[in-house]
PAZAKE-604670 format. One record per atom (N, C-alpha, C): x, y, z; residue in three letters. Coordinates in steps of 0.05 Angstrom, whole numbers, plus 5000, padded with zeros to 4 digits. Example, Ala and Ser with C-alpha at 12.3 -4.5 7.8 and 13.67 -1.06 7.14 Angstrom:
residues 2
526448865156ALA 524649105156ALA 526449345156ALA 525749555142SER 527349795143SER 525850015157SER 
END
This chain:
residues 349
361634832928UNK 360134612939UNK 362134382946UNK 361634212970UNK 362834072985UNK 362333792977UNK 364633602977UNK 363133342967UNK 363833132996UNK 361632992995UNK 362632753023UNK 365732693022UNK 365532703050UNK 368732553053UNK 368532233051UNK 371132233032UNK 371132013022UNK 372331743045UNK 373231863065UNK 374631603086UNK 370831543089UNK 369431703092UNK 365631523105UNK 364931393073UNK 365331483057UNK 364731403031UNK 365431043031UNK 368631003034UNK 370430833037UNK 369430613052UNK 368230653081UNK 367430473105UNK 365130333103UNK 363430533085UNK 360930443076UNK 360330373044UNK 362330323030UNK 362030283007UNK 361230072994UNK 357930042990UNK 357329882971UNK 357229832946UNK 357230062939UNK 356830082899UNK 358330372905UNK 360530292880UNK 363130612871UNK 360430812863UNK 360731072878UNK 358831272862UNK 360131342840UNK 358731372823UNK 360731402793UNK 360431762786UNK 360731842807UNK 362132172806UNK 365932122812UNK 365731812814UNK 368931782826UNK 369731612799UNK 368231502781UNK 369431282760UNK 371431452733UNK 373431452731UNK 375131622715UNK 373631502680UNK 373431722663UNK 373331662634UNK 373931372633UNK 374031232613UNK 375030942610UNK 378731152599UNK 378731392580UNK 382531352568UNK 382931492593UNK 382031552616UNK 383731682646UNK 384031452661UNK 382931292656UNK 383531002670UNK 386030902688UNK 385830852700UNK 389530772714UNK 390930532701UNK 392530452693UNK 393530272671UNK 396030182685UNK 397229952675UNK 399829832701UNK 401730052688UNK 403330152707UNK 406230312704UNK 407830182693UNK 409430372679UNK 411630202666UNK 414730272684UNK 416430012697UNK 419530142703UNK 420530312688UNK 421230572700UNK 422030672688UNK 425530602675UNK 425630782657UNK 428330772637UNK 431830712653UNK 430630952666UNK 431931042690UNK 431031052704UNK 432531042735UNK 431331022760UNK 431331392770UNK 428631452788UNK 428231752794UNK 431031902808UNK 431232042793UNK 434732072810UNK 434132182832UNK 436332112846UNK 437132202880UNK 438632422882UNK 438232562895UNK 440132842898UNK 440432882937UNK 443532942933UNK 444532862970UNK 444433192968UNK 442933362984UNK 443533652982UNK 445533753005UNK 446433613024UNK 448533643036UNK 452033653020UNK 450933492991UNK 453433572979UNK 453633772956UNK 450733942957UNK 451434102940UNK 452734372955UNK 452434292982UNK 454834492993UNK 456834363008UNK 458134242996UNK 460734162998UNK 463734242997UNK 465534333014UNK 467634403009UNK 469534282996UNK 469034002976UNK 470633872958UNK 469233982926UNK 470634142919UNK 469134292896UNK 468534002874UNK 469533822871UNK 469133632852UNK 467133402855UNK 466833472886UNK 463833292899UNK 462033432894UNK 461833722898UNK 459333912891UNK 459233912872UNK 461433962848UNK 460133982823UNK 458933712809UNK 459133592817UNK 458933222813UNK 455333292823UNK 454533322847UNK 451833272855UNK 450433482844UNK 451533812839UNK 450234032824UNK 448333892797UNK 451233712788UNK 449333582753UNK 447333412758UNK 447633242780UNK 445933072783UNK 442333352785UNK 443233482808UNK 440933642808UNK 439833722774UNK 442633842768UNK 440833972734UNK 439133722722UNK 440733452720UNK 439333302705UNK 436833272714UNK 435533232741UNK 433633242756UNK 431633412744UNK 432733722751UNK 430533912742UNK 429933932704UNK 431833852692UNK 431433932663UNK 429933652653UNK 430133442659UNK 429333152640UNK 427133102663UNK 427233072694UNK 424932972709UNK 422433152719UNK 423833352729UNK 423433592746UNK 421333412767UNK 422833272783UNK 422633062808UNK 425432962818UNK 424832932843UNK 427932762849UNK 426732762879UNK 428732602888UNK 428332472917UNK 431132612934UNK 430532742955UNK 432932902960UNK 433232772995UNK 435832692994UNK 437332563014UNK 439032783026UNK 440332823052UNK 442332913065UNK 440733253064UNK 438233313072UNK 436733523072UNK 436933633108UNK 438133473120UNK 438233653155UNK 435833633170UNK 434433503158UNK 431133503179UNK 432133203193UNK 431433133207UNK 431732903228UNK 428832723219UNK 430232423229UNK 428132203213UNK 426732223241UNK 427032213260UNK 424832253280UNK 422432493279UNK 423832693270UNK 421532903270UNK 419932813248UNK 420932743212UNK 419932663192UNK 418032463205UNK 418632273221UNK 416532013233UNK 414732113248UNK 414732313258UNK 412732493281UNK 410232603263UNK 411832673246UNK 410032883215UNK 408032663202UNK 409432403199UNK 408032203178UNK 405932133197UNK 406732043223UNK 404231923248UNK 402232133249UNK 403532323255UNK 401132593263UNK 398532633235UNK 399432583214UNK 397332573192UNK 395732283192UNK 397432133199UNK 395031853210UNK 393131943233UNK 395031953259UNK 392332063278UNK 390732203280UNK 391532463259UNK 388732653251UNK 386532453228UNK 387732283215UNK 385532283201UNK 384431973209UNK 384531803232UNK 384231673253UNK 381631823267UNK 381931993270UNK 380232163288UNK 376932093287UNK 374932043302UNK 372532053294UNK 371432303273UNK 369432223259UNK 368732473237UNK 367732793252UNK 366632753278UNK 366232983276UNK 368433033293UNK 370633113303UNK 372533103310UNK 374033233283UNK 374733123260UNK 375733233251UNK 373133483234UNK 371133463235UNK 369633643221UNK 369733833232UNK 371533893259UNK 371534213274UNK 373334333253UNK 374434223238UNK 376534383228UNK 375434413190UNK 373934343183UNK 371934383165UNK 370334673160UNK 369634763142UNK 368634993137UNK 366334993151UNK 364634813158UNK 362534793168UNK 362434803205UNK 364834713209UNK 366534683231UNK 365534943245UNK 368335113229UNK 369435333234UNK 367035593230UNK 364535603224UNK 362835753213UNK 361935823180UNK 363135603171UNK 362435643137UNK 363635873128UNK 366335883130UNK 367636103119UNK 368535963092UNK 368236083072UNK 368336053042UNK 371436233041UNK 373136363055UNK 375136513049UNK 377636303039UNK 377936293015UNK 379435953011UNK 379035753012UNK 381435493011UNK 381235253014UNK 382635203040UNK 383535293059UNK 384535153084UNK 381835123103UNK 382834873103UNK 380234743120UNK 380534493116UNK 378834283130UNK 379333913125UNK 376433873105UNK 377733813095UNK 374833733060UNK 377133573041UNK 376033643018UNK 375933412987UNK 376033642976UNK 374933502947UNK 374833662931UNK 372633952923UNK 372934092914UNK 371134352916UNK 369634182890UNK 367034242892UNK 365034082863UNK 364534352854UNK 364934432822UNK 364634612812UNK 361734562790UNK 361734342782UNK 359634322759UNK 358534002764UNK 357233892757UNK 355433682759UNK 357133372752UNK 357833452729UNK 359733202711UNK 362833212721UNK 363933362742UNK 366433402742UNK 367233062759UNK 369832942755UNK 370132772764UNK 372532712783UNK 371632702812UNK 371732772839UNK 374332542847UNK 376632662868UNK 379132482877UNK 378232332900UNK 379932142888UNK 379031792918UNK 381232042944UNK 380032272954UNK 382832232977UNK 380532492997UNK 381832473020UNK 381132743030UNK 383132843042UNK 383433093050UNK 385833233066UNK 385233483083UNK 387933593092UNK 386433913110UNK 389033953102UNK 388834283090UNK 390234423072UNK 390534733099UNK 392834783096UNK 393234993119UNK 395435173110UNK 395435473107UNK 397135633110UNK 398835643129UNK 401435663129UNK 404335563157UNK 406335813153UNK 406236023122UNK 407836233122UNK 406036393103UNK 406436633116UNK 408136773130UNK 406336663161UNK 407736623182UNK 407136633207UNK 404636803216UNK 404836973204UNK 402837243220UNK 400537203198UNK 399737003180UNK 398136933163UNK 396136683179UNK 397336543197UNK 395436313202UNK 392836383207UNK 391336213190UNK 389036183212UNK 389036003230UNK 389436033249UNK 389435773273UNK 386335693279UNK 384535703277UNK 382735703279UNK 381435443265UNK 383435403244UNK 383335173227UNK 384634953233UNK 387135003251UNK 388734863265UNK 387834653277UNK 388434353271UNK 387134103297UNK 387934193327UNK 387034213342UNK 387534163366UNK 387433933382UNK 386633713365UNK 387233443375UNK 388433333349UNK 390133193338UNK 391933113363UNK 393233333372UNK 393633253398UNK 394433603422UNK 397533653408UNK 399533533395UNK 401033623387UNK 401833763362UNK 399633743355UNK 398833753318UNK 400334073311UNK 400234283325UNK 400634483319UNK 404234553326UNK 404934503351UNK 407134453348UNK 409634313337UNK 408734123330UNK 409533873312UNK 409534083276UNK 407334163266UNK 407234283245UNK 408734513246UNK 409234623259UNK 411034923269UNK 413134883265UNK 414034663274UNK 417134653268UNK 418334463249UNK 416234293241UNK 416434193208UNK 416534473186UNK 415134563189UNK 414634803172UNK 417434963174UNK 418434973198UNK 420735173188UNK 422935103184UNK 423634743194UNK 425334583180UNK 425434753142UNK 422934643129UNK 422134643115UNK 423234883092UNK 422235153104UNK 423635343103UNK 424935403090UNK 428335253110UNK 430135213110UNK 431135113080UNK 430034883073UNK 430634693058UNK 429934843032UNK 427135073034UNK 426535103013UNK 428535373001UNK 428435483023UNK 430035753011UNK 433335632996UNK 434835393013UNK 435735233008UNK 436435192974UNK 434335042964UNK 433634912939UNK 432935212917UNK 432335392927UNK 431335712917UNK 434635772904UNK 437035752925UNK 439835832918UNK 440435652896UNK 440335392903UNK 441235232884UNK 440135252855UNK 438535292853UNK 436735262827UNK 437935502809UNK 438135702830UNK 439235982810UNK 442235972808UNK 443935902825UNK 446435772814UNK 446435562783UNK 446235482776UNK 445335232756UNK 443635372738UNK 442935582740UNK 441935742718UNK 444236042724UNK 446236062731UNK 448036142728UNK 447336532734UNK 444836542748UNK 443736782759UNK 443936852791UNK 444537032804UNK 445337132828UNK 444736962842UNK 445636842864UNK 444836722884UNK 441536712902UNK 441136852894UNK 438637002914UNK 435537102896UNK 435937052875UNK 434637232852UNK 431836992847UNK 432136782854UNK 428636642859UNK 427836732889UNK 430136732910UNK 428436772938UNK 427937122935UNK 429037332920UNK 427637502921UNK 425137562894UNK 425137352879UNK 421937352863UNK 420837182878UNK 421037032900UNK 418136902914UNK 417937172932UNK 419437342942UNK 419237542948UNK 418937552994UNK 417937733004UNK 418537713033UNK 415637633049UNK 414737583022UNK 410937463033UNK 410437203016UNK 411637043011UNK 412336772990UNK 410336633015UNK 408836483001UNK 407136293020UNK 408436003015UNK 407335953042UNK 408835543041UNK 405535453048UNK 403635283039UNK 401935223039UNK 402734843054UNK 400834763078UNK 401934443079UNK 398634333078UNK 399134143061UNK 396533923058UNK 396533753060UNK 396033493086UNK 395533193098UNK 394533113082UNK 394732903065UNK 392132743039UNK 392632483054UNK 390232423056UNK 389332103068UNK 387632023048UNK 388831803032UNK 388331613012UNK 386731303025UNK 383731243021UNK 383431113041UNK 382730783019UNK 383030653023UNK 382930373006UNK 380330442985UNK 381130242964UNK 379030262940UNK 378130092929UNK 375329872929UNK 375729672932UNK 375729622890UNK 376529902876UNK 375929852839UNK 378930102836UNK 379830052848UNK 383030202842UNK 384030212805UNK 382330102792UNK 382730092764UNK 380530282752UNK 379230362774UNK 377130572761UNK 377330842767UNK 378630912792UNK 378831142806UNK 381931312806UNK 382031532817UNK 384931602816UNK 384331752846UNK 387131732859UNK 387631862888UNK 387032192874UNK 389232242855UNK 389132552850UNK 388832512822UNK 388632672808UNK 387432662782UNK 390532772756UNK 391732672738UNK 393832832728UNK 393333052729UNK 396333262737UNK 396933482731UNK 399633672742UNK 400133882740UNK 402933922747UNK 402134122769UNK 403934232786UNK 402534382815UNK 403734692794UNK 401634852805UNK 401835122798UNK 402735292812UNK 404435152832UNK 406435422843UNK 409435432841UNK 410735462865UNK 414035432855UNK 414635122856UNK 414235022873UNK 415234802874UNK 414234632900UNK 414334342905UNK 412934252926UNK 414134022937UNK 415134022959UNK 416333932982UNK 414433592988UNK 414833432977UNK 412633162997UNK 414233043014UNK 412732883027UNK 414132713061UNK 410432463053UNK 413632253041UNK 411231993027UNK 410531823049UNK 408831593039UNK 407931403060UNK 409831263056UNK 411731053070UNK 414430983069UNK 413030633069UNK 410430573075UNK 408730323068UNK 407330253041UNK 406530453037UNK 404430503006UNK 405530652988UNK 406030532964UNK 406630712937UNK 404030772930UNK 404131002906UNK 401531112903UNK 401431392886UNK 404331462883UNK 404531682865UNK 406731632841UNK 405431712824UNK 406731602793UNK 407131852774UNK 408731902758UNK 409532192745UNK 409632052717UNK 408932232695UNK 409232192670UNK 411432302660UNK 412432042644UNK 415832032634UNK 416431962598UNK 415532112584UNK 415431982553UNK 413031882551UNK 411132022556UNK 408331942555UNK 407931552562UNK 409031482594UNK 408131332604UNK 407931402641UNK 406831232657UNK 407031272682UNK 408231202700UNK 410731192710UNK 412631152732UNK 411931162752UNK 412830942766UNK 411430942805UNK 414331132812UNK 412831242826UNK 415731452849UNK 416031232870UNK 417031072878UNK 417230912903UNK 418131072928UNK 417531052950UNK 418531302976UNK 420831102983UNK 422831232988UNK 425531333005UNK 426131353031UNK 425831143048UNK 425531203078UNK 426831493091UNK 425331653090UNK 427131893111UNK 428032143087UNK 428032043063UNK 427932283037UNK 425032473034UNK 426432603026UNK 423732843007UNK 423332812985UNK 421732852974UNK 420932862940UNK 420033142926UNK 422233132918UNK 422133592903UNK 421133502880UNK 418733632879UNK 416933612853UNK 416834012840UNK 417834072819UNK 417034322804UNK 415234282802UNK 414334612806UNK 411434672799UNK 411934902777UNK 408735052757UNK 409635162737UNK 411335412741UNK 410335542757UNK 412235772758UNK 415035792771UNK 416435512770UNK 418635532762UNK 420235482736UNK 418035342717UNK 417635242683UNK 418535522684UNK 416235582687UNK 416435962681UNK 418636162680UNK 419536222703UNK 421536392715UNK 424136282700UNK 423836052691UNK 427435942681UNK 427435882663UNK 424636022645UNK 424335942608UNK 423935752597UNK 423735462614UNK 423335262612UNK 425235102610UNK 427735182626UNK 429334932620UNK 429234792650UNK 427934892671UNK 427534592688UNK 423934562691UNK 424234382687UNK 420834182681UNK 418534222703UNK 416134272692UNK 413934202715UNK 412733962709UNK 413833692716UNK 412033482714UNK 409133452718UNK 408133302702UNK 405333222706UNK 405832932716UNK 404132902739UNK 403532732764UNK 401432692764UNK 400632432776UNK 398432312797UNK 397932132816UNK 395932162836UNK 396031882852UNK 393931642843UNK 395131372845UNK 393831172841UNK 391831062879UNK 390130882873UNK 388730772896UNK 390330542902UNK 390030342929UNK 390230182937UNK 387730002942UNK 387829772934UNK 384629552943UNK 385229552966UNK 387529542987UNK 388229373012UNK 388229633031UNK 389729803028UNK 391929973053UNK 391230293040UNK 390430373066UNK 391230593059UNK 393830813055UNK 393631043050UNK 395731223046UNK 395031413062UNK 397731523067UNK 398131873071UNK 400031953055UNK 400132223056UNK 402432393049UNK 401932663056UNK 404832843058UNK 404933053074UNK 405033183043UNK 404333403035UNK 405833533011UNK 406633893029UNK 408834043020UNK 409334183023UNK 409734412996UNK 407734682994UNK 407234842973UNK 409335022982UNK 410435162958UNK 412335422962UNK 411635562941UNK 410535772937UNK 409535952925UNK 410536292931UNK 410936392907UNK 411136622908UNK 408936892911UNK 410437052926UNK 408237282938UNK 405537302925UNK 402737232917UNK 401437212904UNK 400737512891UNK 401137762894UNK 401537902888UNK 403238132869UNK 405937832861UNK 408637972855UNK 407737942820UNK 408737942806UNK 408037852779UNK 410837652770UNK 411737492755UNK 413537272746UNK 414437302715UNK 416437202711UNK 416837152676UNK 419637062678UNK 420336942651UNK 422736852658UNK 424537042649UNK 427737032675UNK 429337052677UNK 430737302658UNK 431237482657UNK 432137642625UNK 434937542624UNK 435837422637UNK 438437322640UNK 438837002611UNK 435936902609UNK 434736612602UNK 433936752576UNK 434536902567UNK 433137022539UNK 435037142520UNK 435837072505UNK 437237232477UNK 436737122452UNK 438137182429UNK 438537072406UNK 438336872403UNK 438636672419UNK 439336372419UNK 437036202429UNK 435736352452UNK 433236222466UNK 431636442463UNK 428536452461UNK 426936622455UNK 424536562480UNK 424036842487UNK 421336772505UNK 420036662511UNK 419336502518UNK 417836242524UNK 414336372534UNK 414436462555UNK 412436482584UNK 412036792573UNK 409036952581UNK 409537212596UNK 410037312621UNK 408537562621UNK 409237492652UNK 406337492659UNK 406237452681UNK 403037342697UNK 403837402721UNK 401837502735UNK 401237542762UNK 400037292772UNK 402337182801UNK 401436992809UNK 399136922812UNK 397537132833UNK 394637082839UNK 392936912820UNK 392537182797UNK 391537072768UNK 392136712764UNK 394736692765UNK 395936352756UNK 395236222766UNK 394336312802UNK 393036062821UNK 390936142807UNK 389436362808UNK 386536172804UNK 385236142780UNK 386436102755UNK 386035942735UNK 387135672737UNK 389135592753UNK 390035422750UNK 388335142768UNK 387335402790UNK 383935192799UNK 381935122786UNK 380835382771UNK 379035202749UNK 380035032726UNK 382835052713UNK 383234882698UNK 384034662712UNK 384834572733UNK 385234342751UNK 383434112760UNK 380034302758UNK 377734082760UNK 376934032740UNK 377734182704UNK 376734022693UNK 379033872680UNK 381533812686UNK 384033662680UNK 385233802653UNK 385534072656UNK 387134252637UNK 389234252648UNK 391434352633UNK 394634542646UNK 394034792640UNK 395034922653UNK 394835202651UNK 397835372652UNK 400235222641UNK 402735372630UNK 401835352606UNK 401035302591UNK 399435362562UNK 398735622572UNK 396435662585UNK 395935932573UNK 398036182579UNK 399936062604UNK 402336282600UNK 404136372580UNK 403636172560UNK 405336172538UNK 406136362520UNK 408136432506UNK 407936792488UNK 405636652465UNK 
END
């Protein structure tokens, strides 16, 4: 079941429906500066031909993945004009008059229930569940021969080509970050890009955060950590609005003009025994301005099964994870997601 979109919710809002009012202890509370600032990682120098510059930015990466498992990644090869094309194009779609964008809605499209790609909110599972200030359109981009286009905007008229080649930027960057990660865990070069395997999905989701006039009551996204490999965002470079938990407090992520933000997801906890992190995250509201953000999913073949590393296991470190079939992982990780569980617990030995 489908819940109103919240940008009509937003325009016409007289009284907060309190399917959106968070518990009073889920509450949004002021952030604290963090300790340290979110480290930066330049990935142009983790391939560097000055071995003492690479190994210099390599640590920075480890510290990233083992203490934050977040970082803001600079010198990534995508161009700030295309990145600015990407950020506009998720404003103009969600700009769009409502039924305009409702072609691309399940209801749109013929009420196909096959998934979540489509422009909606949140899926309502039970009566009491408590519903995110945002809406978005969630779209499959890999494998290629997987799209549904059908779901695709066709206004704005560029929307699809513009996403096409963000996406394989993207790719790039991710298979990229796939090498590095297994370097730094001191395993073959190649040995995460062949467990996401040659059907690894990249999932992209537009979230339009639209003003709130009780931002102390509501949350954009609700805490939790992403349940796949890991996730690529492209922030609003106007509006802060996403905050990560750090020593059980909440850190604003501030955006990076023209950076990315590499967020772990669990099944990379997983695969590396736990020594690089799946943060738990969320988004806060704005009274004034709205938000966007691009997020980019990288997921492994949903079919392959996972566990960590036999390389990550001896006498010294002991099994952490089993193994789990991705599929399985996504979709517990959806029902434990609406009612604000984690679900690397239950991967646990």
């Amino acid at each position: 079941m489908a819940s109103k979109r919240v940008q009509d919710i937003a325009k016409n809002l007289k009284e907060l429906p309190k399917q959106y009012v968070q518990k009073e202890s889920k509450r949004p509370i002021q952030t604290s500066p963090p300790s340290s600032p979110i480290p930066v990682v330049d990935l142009h120098l983790l391939s560097s031909s000055h071995e003492d510059e690479m190994k210099k930015e390599m640590e920075r990466l480890r510290t990233a993945l083992q203490t934050w498992g977040f970082f803001q990644a600079i010198g990534h090869g995508i161009s700030s004009s295309l990145l600015d094309e990407v950020g506009q194009l998720a404003r103009d779609f969600f700009n769009l008059p409502m039924e305009e964008k409702q072609r691309c809605s399940k209801i749109g499209i013929g009420g196909h229930e096959d998934g979540m790609e489509a422009y909606g909110n949140d899926i309502v599972y039970s009566e009491d569940q408590i519903l995110n200030w945002n809406d978005r359109i969630y779209l499959l981009v890999t494998p290629e021969e997987e799209r549904k286009l059908d779901r695709w905007p066709e206004n704005p008229s560029t929307f699809r080509e513009i996403l096409h080649e963000y996406s394989t930027k993207m790719k790039e960057v991710g298979d990229f970050l796939l090498k590095a990660m297994a370097k730094l865990l001191d395993l073959e070069e190649n040995y995460f890009v062949s467990r996401f395997g040659e059907k690894a999905k990249m999932y992209v989701r537009f979230n339009y955060y639209p003003p709130c006039s009780r931002p102390d009551l509501v949350l954009g996204l609700t805490p939790h950590s992403d349940g796949g490999g890991f996730t690529i965002i492209l922030q609003d470079n106007a509006v802060d609005g996403l905050e990560v938990l750090r020593d059980g407090e909440w850190v604003n992520v501030p955006a990076i003009p023209h950076a990315l933000l590499v967020n772990l997801g669990d099944q990379m906890e997983i695969m590396s025994n736990g020594i690089f992190k799946s943060p738990v995250h969320r988004a806060v509201t704005n009274s004034e301005k709205e938000r966007v953000s691009v997020a980019m999913f990288f997921a492994p073949d949903p079919n392959t099964e996972i566990s960590p590393a036999d390389e990550l296991v001896d006498t010294m470190k002991s099994r952490l994870y089993k193994k789990v079939k991705v599929e399985d992982y996504q979709q517990i990780f959806m029902k434990n997601l609406a009612k604000g569980e984690r679900t690397i617990d239950w991967a646990k030995v």
